[in-house]
N, C-alpha and C positions, 0 to 999 in steps of 0.2 A: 097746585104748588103752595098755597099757602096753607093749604089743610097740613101738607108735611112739614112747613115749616113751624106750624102752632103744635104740631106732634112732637119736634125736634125741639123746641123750648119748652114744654113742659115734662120731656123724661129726665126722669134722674137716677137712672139704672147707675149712668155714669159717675153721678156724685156721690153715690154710695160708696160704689166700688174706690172712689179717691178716701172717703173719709174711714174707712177700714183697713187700706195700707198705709196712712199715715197713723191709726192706732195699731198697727202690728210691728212701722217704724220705731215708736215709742215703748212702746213694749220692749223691742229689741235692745234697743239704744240703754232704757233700765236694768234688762240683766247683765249687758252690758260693764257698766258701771258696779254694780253691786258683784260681780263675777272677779271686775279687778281690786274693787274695796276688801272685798274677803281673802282673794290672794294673797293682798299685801300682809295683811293681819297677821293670816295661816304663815303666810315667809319670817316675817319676824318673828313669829312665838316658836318656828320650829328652831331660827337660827339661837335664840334666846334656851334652847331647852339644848340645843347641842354645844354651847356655851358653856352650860352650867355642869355640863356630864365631863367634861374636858377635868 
């Protein structure tokens, strides 16, 4: 019992696995942000060019 207890605190299969979907969270979350920063951009210069055609 205590062998698999000293087994079960020293894996860290598990803390990988956490610290790789919190960097694929962040990942996410940045194109994210950058996906809607360049929207807005792209929206105004197009309403800005169909403005200017008017």
């Amino acid at each position: 019992m205590i062998t698999k207890l000293k087994r079960f605190v020293s894996d860290e299969s598990g803390a990988t696995a956490i610290e790789y979907g919190l960097i694929a969270t962040l990942i996410a979350i940045a194109v994210i942000v950058a996906a809607k920063a360049v929207g807005s951009n792209l929206s105004g210069t197009f309403n800005n060019i169909a403005g200017n055609l008017k």
